[in-house]
N, CA, C and O of each residue as an XYZ file, in Angstrom:
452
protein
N     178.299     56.717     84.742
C     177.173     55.810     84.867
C     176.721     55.442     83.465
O     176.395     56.114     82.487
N     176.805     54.280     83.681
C     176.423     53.844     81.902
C     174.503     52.992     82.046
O     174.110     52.078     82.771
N     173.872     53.706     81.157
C     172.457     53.472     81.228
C     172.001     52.600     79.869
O     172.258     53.171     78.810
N     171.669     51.925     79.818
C     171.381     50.547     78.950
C     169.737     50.420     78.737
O     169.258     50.413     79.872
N     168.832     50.332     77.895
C     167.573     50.593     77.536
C     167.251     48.802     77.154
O     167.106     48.485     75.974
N     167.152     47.565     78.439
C     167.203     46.515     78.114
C     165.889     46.283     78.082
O     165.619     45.172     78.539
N     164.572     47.162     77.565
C     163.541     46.640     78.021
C     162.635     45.152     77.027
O     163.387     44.673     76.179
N     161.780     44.747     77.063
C     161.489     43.481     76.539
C     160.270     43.874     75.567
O     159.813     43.017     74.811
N     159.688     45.331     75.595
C     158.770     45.955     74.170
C     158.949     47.612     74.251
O     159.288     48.126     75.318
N     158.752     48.253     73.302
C     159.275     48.890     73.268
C     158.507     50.433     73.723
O     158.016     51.208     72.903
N     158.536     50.611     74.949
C     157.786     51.472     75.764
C     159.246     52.466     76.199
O     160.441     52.230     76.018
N     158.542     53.646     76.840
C     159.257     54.489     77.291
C     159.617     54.393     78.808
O     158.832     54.219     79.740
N     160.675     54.509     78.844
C     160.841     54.666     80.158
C     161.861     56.215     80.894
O     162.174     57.165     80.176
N     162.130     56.154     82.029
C     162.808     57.599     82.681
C     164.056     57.070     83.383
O     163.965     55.887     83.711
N     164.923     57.534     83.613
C     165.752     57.395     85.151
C     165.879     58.797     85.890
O     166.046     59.969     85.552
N     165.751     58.239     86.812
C     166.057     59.802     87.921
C     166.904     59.614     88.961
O     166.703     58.526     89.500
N     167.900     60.343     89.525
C     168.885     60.160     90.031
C     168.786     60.679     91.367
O     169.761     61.413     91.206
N     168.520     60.868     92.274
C     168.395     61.528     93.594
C     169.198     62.261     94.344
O     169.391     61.689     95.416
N     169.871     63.484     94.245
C     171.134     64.084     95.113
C     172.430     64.116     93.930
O     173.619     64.143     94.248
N     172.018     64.109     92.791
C     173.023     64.407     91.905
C     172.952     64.266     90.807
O     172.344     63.289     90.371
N     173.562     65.213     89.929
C     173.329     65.805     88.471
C     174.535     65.770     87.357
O     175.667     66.082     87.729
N     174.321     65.425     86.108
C     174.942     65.250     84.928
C     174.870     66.661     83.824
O     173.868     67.367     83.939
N     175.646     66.956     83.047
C     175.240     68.111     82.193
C     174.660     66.786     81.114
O     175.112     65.706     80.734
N     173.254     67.680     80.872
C     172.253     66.811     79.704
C     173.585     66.648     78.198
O     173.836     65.620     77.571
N     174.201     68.035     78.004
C     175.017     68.339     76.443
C     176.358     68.404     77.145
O     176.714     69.562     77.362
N     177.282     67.366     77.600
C     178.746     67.745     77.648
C     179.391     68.656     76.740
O     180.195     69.524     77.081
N     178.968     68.399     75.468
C     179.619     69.258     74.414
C     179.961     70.562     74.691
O     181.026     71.136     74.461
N     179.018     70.946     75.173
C     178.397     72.545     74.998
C     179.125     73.020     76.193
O     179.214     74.245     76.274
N     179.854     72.087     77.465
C     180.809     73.201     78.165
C     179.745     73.479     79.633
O     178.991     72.841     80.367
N     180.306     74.939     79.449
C     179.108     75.654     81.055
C     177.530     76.062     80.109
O     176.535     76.482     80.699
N     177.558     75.901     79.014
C     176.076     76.061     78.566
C     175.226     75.157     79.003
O     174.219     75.445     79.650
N     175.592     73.911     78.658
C     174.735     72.614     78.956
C     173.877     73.088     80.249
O     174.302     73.955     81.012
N     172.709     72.480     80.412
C     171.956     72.660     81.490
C     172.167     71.194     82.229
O     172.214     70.165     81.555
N     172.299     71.186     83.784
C     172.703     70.078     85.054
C     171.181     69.897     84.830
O     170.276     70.726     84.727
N     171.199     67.963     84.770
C     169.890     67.334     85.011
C     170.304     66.299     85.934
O     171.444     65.930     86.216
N     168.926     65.803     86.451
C     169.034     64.608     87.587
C     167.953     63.411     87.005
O     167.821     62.312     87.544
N     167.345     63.782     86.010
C     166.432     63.131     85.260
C     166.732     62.801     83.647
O     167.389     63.645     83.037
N     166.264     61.569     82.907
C     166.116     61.954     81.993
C     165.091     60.623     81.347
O     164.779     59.594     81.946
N     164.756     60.985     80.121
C     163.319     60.186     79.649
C     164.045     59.703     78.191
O     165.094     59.902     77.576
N     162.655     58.859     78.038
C     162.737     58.117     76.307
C     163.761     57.196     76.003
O     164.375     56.977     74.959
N     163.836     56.570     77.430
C     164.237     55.456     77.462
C     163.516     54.057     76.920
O     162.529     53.605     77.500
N     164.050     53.468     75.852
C     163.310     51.996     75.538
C     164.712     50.855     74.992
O     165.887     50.890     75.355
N     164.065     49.950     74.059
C     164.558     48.920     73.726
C     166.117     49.771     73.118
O     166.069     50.975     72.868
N     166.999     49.233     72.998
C     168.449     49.938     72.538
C     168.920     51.146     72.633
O     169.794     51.625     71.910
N     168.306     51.732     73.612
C     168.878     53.273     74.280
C     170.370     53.102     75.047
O     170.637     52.336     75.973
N     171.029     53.815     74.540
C     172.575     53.693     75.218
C     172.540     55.206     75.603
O     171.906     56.112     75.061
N     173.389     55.251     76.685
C     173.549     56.824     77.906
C     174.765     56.337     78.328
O     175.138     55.174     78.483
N     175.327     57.378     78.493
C     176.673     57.231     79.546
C     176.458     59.166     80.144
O     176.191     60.194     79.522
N     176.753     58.863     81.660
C     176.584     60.196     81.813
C     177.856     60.542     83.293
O     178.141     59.783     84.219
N     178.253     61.604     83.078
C     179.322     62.008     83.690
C     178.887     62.547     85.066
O     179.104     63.753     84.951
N     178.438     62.354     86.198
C     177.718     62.404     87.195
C     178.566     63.205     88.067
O     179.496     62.607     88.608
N     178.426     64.374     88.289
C     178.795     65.303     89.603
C     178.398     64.899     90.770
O     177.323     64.904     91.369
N     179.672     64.475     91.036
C     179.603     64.193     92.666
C     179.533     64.899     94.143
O     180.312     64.602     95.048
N     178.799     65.586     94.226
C     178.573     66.394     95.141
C     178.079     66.781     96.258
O     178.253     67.856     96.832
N     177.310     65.682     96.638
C     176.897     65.286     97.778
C     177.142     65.242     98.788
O     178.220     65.815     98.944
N     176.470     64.585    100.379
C     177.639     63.862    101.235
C     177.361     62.789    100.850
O     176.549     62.448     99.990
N     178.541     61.763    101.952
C     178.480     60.650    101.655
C     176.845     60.092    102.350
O     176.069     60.584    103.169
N     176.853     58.623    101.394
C     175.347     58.334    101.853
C     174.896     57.468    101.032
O     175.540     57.062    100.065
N     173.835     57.128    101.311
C     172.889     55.978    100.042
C     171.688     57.205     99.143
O     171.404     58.188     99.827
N     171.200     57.160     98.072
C     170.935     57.984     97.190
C     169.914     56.957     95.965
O     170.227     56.031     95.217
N     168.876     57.525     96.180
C     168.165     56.540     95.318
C     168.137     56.597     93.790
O     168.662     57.639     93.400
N     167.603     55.655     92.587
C     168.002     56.122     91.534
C     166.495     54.970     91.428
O     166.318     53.862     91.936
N     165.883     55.552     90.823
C     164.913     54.915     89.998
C     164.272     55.204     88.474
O     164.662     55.928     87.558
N     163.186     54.367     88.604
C     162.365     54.984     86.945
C     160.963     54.850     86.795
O     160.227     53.882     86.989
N     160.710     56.130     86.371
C     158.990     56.542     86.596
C     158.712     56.897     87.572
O     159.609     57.015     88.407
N     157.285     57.248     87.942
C     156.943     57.124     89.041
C     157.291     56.802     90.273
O     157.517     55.595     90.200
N     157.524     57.242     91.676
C     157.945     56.780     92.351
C     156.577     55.786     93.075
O     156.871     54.636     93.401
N     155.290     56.212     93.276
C     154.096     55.387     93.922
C     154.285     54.323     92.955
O     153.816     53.383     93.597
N     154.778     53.670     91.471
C     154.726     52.777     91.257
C     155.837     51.792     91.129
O     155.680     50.572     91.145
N     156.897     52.377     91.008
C     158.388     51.879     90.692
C     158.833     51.242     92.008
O     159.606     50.297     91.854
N     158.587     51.483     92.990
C     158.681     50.709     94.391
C     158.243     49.515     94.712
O     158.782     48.816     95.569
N     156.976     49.102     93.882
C     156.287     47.729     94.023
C     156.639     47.397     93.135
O     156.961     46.220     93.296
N     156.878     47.808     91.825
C     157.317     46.886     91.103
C     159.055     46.298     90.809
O     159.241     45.665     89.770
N     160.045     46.499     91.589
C     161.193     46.639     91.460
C     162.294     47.396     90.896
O     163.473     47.130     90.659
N     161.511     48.488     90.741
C     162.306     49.289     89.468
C     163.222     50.304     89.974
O     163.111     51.457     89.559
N     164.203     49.964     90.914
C     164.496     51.158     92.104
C     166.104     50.574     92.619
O     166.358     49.380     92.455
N     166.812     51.209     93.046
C     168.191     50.919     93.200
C     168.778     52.039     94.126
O     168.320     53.175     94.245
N     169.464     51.711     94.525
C     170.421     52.663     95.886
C     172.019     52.784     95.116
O     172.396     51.775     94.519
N     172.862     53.899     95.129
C     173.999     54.451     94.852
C     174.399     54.694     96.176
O     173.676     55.279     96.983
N     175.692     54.205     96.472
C     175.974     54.945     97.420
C     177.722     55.324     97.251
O     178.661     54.786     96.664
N     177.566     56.451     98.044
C     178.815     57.544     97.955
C     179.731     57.283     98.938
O     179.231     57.023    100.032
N     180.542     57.278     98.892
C     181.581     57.109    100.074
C     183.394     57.371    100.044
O     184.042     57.227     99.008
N     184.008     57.768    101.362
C     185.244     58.216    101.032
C     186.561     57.008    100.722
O     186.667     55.910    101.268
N     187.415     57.567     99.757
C     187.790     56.258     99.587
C     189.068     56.555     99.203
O     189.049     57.640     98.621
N     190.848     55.812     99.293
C     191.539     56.355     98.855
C     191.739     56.471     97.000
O     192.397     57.330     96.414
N     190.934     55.302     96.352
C     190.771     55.830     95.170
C     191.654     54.612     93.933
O     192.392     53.778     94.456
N     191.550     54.602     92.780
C     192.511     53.829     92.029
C     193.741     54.241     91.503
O     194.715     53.629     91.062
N     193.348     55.928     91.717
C     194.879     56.845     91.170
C     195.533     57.292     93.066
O     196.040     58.402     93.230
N     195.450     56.579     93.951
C     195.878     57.037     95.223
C     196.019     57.875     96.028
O     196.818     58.048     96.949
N     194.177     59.056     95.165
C     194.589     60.241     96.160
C     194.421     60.118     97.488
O     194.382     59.002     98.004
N     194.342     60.856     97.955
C     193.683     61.115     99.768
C     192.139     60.967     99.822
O     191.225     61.488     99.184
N     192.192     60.146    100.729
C     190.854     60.150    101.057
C     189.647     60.921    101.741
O     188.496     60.635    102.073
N     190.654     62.292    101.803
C     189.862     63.380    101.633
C     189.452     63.964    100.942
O     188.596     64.826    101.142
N     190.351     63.416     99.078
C     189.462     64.306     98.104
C     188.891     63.636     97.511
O     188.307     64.245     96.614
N     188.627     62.110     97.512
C     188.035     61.500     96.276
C     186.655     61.097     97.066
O     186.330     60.883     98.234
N     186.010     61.114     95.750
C     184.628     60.598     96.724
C     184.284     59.177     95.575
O     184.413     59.361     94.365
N     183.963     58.165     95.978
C     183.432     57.180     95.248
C     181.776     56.983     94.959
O     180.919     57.021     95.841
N     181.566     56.798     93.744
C     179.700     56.161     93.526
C     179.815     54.796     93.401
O     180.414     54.188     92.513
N     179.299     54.413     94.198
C     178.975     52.644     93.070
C     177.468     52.454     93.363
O     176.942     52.608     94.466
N     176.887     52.118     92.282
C     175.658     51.770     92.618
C     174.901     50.540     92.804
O     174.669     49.938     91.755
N     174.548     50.122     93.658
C     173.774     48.832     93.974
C     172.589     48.727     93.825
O     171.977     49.785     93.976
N     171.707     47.426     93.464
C     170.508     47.172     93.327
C     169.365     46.965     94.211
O     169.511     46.044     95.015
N     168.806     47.289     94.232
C     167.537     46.840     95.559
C     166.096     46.611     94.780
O     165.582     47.202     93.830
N     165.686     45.545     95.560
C     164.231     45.428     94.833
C     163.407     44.518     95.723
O     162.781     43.506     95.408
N     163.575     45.223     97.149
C     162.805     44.717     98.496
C     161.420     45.190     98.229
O     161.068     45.843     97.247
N     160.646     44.772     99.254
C     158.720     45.048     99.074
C     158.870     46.527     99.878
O     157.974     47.332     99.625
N     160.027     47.004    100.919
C     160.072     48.359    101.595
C     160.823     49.354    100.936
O     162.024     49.224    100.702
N     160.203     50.271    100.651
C     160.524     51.239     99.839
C     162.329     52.088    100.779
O     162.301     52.186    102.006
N     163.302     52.449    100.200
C     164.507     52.445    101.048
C     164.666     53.923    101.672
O     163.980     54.760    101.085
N     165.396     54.383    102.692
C     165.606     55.596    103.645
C     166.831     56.401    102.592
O     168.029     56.366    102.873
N     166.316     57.065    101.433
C     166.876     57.859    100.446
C     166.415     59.005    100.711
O     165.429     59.114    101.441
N     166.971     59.967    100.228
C     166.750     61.666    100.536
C     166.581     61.596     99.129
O     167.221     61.012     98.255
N     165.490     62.387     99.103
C     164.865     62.497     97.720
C     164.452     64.278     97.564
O     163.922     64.701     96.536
């Protein structure tokens, strides 16, 4: 998941991921601590994060900030997981796919949070 800091002044922002976690320090191996959050997001913040897929399949929300406010204001998006045979042709019993899609309806979406 590649995270992009396109904002228009230069405020902080969060993403939070719902039902699945990244090591914060790849470097560091099994030290790194698994997050589902992360902050200090603004104008030219670049992230790429290696996302453990672990879930079931499903829709999975991903937003930023607040959730009582990030809902009215559009700031909110659905991932969803699903089985798939894959681009390297495994079985579609072992690969699991993310792709994430956008949403920015006035109804807040049926995510397990």
């Amino acid at each position: 998941l590649h995270l992009l800091g396109a904002c228009d002044r230069p405020r902080q922002h969060s993403f939070t991921l719902h039902g699945h976690s990244w090591q914060e320090w790849p470097y560091l191996g099994n030290l790194s601590p698994w997050m589902s959050s992360t902050s200090g997001i603004t104008s030219g913040t670049v992230n790429t994060f290696h996302i453990a897929v672990r879930s079931q399949i499903g829709d999975y929300m991903y937003r930023s900030g607040v959730l009582k406010w990030v809902v009215e204001q559009g700031m909110w998006g659905l991932m969803q997981v699903s089985r798939s045979a894959g681009p390297l042709g495994r079985s579609a019993d072992t690969e699991v796919d993310a792709e994430p899609t956008t949403g920015a309806d006035d109804s807040p979406p049926d995510a397990p949070g």
